[in-house]
C-alpha positions in Angstrom: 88.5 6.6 64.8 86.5 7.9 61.5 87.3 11.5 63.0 90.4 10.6 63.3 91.6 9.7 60.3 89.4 12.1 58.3 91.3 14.7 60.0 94.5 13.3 58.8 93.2 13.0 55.7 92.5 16.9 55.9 96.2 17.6 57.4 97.7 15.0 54.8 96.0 17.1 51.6 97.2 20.4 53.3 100.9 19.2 53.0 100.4 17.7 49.9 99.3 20.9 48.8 102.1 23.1 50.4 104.7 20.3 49.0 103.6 21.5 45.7 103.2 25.0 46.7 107.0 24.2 47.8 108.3 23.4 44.5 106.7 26.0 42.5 108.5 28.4 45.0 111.6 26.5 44.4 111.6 26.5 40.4 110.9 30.4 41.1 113.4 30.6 43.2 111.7 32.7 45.5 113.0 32.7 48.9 110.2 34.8 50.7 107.4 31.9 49.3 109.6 29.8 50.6 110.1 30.5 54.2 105.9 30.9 54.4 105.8 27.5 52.8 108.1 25.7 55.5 105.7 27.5 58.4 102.6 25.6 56.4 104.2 22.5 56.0 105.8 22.5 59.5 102.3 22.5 60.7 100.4 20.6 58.4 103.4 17.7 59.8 103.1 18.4 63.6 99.1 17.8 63.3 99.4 14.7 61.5 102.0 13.5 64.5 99.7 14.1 66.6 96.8 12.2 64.9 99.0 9.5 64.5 99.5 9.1 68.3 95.8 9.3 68.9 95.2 6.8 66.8 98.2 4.6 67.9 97.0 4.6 71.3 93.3 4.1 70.8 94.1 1.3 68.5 96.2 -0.2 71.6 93.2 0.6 73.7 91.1 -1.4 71.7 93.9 -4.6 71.8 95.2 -4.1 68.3 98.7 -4.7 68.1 101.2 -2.4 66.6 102.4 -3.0 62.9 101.5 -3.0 59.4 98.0 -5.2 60.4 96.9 -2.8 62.7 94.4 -0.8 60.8 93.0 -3.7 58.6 92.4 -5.3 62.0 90.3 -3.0 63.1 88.5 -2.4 59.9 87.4 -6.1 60.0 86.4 -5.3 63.4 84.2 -2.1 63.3 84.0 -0.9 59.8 80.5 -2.5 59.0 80.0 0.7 56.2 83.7 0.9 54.4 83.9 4.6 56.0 87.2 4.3 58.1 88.2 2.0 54.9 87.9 4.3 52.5 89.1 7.2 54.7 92.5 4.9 55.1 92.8 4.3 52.1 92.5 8.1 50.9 95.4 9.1 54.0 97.4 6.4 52.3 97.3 7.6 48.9 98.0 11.4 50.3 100.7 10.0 52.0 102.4 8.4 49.2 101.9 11.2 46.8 103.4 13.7 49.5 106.4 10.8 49.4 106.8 11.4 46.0 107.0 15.0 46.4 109.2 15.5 48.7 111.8 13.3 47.5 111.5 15.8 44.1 111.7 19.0 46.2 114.4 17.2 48.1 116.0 16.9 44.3 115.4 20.4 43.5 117.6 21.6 46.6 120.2 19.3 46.4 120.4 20.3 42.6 121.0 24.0 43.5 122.9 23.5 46.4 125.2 21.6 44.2 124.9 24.2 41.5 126.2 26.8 43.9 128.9 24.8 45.5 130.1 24.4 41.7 129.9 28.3 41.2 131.8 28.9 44.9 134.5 26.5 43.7 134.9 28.0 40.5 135.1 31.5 42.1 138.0 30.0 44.4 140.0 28.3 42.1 139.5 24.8 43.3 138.3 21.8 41.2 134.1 22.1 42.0 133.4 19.0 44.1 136.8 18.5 45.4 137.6 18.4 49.4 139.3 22.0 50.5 142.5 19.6 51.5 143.6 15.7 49.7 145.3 13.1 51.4 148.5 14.7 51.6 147.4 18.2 53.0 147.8 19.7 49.9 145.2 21.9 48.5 143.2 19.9 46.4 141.8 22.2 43.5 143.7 22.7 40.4 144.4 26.5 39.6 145.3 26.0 35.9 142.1 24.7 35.3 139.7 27.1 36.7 137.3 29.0 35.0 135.7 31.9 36.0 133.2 31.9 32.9 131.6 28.9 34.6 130.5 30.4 37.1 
């Protein structure tokens, strides 16, 4: 179990560590970082998956139940030394601190995706945020109140 969870304690900092490397490419802009940074992190995420099972189903071998006892269960039960303890508790931190980031990345593209959509709307001479069509079937954007400087 130690091996275990120091290995996802070793996948855990690797996508902490492309989450940041995810929003420095994103304040950059730069698309190419980007694309290298999804490959990293798509890894980093399948690994840690399949730690998690392994650990699921050895903790089931052992007669732990499943839920949010499980581990502390078995750290009562084996952990005589605090090293699957403190292991835990460092996956735990890594995986709220990879939360955190991701929810801001998530942020940073729903900011520019919004940005753009404003710019596209602009361009077409519709009210930025508006549906292409109302209620009525009418087009919904406002012509006399476009501005192309905006975008």
């Amino acid at each position: 179990m130690a091996g275990i969870i120091g290995e996802s304690v070793v996948q855990a900092a690797g996508l902490k560590e492309a989450l940041e490397d995810e929003r420095a490419a994103l304040e950059r802009q730069d698309t190419d970082a980007l694309q290298a940074v999804v490959v990293s992190k798509n890894e980093h995420a399948a690994k840690l998956q399949a730690l998690e099972l392994r650990r699921s189903e050895l903790c089931a071998a052992w007669g732990f139940a499943v839920g949010p006892g499980q581990m502390g269960d078995l750290i009562e039960w084996c952990d005589e030394h605090g090293v699957i303890d403190r292991a835990w508790a460092e996956l735990l931190q890594l995986a709220a601190d990879g939360n955190t980031l991701n929810l801001t990345n998530g942020a940073i593209i729903r900011l520019r995706q919004q940005q753009f959509e404003t710019s596209i709307s602009v361009l077409r001479g519709v009210t930025p945020g508006s549906d292409t069509y109302g209620r009525n079937g009418a087009e919904a954007g406002d012509a006399s109140r476009r501005s192309l400087a905006e975008a």
